[in-house]
C-alpha positions in Angstrom: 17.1 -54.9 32.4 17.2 -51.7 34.1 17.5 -48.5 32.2 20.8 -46.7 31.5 21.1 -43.2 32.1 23.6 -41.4 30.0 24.8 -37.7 31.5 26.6 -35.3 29.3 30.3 -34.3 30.1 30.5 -31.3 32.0 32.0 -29.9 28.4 29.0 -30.1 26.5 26.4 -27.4 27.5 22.9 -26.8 25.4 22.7 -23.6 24.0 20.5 -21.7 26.3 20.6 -18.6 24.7 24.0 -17.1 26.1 27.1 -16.4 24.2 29.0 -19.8 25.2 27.8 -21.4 22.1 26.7 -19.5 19.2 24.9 -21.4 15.8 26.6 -19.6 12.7 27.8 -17.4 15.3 24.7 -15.6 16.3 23.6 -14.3 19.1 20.1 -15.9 20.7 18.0 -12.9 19.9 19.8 -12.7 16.4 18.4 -16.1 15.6 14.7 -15.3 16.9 14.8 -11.6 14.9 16.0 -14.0 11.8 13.4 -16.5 12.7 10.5 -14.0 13.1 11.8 -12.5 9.1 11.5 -15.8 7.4 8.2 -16.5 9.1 7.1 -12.7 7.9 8.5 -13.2 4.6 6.4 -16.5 4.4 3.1 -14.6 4.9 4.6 -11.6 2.5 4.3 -14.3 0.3 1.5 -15.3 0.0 -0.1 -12.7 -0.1 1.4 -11.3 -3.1 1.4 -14.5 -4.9 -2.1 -14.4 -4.2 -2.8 -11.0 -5.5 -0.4 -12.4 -8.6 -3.0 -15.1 -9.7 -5.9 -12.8 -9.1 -4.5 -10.1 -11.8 -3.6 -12.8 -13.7 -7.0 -14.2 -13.8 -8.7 -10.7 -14.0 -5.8 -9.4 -16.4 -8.1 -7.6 -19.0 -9.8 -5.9 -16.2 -7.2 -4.7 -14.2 -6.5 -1.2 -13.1 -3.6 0.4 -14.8 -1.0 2.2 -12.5 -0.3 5.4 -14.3 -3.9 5.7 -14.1 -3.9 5.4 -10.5 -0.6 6.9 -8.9 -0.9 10.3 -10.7 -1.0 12.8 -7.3 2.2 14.3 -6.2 1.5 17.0 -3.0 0.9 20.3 -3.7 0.6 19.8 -7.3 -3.2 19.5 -7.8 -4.0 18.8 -11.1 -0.8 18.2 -12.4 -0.5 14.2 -13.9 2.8 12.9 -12.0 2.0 9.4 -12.6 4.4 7.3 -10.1 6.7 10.0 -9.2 6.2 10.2 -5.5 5.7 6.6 -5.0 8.9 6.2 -6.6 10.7 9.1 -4.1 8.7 7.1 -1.2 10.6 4.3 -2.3 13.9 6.5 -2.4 13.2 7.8 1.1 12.6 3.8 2.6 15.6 2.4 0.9 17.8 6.0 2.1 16.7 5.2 5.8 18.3 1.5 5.3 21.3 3.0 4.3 21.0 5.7 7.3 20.4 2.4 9.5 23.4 0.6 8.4 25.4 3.8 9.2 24.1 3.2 12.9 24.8 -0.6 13.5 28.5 0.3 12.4 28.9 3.5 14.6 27.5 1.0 17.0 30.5 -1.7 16.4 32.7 0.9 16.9 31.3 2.0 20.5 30.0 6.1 19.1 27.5 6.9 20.6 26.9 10.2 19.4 27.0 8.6 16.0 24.8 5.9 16.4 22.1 8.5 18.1 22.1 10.6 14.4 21.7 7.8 12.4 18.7 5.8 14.3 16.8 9.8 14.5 17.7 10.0 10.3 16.2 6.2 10.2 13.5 7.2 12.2 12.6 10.4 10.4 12.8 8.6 6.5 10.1 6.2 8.6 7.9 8.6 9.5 7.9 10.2 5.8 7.2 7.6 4.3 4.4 6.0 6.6 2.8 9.9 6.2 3.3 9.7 2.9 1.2 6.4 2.5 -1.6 7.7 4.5 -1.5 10.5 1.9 -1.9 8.0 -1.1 -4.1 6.1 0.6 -6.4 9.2 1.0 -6.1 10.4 -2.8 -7.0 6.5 -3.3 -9.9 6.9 -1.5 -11.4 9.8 -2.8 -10.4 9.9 -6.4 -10.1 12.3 -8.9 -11.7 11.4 -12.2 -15.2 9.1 -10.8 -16.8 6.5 -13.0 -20.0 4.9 -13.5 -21.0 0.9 -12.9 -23.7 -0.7 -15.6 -25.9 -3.4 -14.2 -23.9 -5.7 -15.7 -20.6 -4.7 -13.0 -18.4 -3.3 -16.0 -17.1 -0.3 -14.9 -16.9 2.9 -17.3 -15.0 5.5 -17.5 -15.0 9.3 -19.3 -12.3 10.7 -21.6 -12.3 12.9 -24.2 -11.6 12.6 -28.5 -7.6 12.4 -27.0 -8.1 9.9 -25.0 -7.7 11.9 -21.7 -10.0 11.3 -18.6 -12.4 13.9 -17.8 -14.3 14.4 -14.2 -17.0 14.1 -13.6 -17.6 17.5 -12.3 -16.4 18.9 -15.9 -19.6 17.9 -17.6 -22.1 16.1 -15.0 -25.8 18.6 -14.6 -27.5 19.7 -11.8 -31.0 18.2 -12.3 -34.1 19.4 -10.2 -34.5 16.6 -7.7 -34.2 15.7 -3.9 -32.2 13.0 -2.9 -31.6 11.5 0.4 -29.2 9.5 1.8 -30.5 5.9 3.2 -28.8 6.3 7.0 -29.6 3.8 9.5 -32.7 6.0 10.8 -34.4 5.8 7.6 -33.7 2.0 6.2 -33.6 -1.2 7.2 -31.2 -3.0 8.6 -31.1 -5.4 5.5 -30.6 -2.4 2.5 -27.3 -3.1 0.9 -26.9 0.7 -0.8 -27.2 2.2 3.0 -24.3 4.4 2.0 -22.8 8.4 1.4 -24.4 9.7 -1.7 -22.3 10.2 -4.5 -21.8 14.2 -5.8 -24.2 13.1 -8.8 -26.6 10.9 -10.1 -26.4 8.4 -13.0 -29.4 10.9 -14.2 -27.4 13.7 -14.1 -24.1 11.7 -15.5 -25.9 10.6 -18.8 -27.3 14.0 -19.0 -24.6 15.9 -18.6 -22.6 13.1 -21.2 -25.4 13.7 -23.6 -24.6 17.2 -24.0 -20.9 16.8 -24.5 -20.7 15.1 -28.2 -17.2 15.3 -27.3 -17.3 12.6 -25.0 -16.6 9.3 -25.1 -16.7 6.3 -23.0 -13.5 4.0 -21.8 -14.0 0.8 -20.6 -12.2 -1.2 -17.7 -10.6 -3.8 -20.6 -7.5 -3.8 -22.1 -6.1 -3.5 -25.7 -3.2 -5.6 -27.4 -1.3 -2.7 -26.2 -2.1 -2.6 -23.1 -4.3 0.3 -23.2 -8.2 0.9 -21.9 -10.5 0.4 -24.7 -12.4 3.6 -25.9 -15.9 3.2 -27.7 -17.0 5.3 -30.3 -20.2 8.2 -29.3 -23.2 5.6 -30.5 -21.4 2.9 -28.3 -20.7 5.0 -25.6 -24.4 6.1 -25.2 -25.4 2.9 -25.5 -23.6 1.3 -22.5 -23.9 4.4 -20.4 -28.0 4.0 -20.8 -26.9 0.6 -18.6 -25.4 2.8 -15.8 -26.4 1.7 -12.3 -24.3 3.3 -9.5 -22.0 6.2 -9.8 -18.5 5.2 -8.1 -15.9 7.8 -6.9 -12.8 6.6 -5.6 -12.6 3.4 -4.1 -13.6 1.2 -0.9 -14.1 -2.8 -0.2 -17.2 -2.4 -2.4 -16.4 -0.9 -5.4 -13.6 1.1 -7.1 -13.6 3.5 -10.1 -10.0 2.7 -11.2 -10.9 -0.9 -12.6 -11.2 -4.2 -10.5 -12.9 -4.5 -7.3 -10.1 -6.8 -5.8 -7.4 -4.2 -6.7 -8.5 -2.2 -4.2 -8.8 -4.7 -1.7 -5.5 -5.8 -2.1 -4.0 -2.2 -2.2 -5.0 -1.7 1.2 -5.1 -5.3 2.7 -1.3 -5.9 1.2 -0.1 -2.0 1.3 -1.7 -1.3 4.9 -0.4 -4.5 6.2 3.3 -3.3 4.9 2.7 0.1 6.8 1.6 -1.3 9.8 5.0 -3.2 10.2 7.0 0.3 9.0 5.1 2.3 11.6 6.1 -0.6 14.4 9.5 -0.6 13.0 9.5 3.5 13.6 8.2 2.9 17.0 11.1 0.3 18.1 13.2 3.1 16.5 12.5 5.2 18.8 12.9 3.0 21.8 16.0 2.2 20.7 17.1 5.8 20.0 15.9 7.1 23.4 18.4 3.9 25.3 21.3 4.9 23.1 20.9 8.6 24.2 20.5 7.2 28.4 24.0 5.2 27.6 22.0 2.0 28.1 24.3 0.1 25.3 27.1 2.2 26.2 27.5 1.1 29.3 27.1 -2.8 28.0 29.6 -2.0 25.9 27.5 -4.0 22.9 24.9 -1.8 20.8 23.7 -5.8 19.4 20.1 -4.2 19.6 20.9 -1.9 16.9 21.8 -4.5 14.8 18.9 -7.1 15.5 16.4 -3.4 14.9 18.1 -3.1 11.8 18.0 -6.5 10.6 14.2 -5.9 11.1 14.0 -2.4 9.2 16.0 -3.8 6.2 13.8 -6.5 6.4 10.9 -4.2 5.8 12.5 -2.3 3.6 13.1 -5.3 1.6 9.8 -5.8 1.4 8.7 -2.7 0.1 10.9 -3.2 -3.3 8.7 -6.4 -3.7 5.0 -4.5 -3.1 6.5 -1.7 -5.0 7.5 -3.9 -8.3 3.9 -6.1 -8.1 1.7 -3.2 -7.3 3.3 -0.1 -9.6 5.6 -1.1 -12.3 4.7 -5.0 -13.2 
């Protein structure tokens, strides 16, 4: 039996990606940009809902946020907690609305109104990816410092209110040399091969030991969700436990609360600001063609809109890292 060969009418055509035939009437590099946001949500995802069943797991230990997000620029000293994270937020979700502003300029054919809107998107961007490098530093460094027992609990200084004191407020000077182990002077092998710390866990339990006013908080939460504070004899006696003294945090350890906070924040958060700083740079790309008339003279500004699908997508985004990480 031979084979039958079956040809389509000339009236059929397979959509090759030009505007004959259009699924749910989008354009071929509509339905990629949508394709590439559900994959990226997909992975967006995961992670979080893997960072969800890590605090869940670790809930007594887990940092606090108004304990961490307390710097707002230029006003050292002063406890803001969440404020400029929340106008971060407020600057990202203003350049979505500064975007949308553009892809209708752009259905209407105005140039010169499309080309203030995508420099306002791409300014809110920059802000806000600055703005993150600026957390992440305070992050980094810290403010208050901690101590770690042997046992990995992490502990914490406040005073008879409850407030967090430095270490710099009460930690001694004491008499001795230390060096730091760099690679010229260890082996390759030596796990604490790292930047010395301002002080000592000597000079922390001195310097605690002549402060009666001091008291120790640990990195486990009350019924009411609040660090647990010991009393002076149990303060002294988990401080004489003190191993390492931790100031700010890194991969390894991190004096807000749980080690995999950290790693999260700046897996999860850096991984969000990578995709906001390639969305600023496609900004840009696309602001310097409108300005050259490159859509004008196509007389369709589409990649405005398929950008912008891609920045609210980011944007979008941000609302859910902002919830899990700072007000859940």
């Amino acid at each position: 039996m031979g084979a039958t060969v079956t040809t389509a009418n000339n009236d059929e055509k397979t959509w090759g990606g030009g505007h004959e035939i259009q699924p749910l009437g989008a354009s071929y590099g509509k339905m990629m940009m949508w394709f590439f946001i559900v994959s990226d949500a997909l992975t967006f995802s995961g992670f979080l809902g893997a960072y969800g069943f890590s605090r869940f797991k670790f809930i007594e230990t887990w940092p606090l946020a108004d304990d961490v997000f307390t710097h707002f620029p230029f006003m050292h000293g002063v406890s803001a907690p969440m404020y400029y994270v929340a106008l971060m937020t407020f600057i990202l979700i203003f350049s979505s609305v500064t975007m949308v502003l553009a892809v209708d300029a752009g259905h209407q054919l105005k140039k010169t109104k499309v080309a203030i809107y995508m420099f306002l998107t791409i300014i809110g961007g920059l802000i806000f990816v600055g703005s993150q490098a600026w957390e992440w530093k305070n992050f980094i460094k810290g403010e208050y410092g901690a101590v770690e027992t042997v046992g990995g609990s992490l502990l914490q200084f406040v005073d008879k209110d409850g407030k967090r004191v430095a270490l710099a407020d009460f930690a001694v000077k004491l008499p001795e040399q230390r060096e730091a182990l760099t690679r010229n002077k260890t082996t390759w092998f030596m796990e604490d091969a790292h930047a010395l710390p301002s002080y000592t866990v000597a000079e922390v339990q001195a310097g605690f030991k002549a402060h009666p006013e001091l008291l120790i908080r640990t990195e486990k939460l009350t019924e009411k969700k609040k660090k647990t504070v010991l009393d002076r004899a149990e303060s002294e006696a988990h401080l004489a436990t003190a191993k390492y003294v931790v100031e700010g945090a890194n991969l390894i350890r991190n004096e807000y609360g749980n080690k995999l906070f950290a790693d999260f924040f700046f897996f999860i958060t850096g991984f969000h600001g990578f995709h906001v700083f390639s969305g600023v740079i496609i900004n840009i790309i696309i602001f310097f063609n409108v300005l050259l008339g490159t859509y004008e003279k196509r007389k369709s500004y589409e990649m405005v809109e398929k950008v912008g699908l891609y920045w609210h997508f980011v944007d979008l985004v941000w609302v859910f890292v902002f919830t899990v990480f700072y007000l859940v």
